[in-house]
N, C-alpha and C positions, 0 to 999 in steps of 0.2 A: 504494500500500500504506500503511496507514495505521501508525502506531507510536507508542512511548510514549517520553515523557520517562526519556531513560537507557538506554534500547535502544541494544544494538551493533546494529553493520550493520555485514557481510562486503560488499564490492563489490569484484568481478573484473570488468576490462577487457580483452577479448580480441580481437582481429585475428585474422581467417581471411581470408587471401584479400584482398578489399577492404571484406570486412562487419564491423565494430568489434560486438560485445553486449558487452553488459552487465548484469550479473546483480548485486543486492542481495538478501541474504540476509540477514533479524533472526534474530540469534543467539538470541532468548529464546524464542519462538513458531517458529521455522526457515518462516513465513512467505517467499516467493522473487517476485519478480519480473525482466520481463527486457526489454531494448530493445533490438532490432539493426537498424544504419542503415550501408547502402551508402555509403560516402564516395570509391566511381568511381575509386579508385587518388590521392584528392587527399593531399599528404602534412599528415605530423602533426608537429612539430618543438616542440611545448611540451604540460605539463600544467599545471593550474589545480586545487590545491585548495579548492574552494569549495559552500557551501549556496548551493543557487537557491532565492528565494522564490518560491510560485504567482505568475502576473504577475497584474497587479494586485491584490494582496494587501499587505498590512500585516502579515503577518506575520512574526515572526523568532524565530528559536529560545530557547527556552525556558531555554538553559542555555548556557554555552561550548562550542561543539564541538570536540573533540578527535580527531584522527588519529592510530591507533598500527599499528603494523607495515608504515609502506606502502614499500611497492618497485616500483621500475621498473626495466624491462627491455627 
């Protein structure tokens, strides 16, 4: 999904079962994307906030990235 410099993004993390999705939502365009991947019952014991850059890319964000409201549970 493409987006613009300054766009929020809504991203929920969700477990069912043993399928984790994932769902990005831009708050300005409500724009939606989603990725769900079987991880076969392996467990999860940490998170990582971070931007991936495309691989082999040179890429990097255009601005500070900033995290507000995030919760784990």
């Amino acid at each position: 999904m493409s987006v613009n410099v300054g766009d929020t993004l809504a991203i929920d993390i969700v477990l069912d079962g043993t399928n984790w999705t994932q769902l990005v939502t831009d708050q300005q365009t409500n724009a939606k994307v989603d990725f769900t991947i079987d991880l076969k019952n392996q467990e999860q014991d940490w998170a990582t906030w971070a931007i991936e850059e495309p691989q082999g890319s040179n890429v990097k964000p255009a601005e500070d990235v900033v995290f507000t409201k995030s919760v784990l549970t």
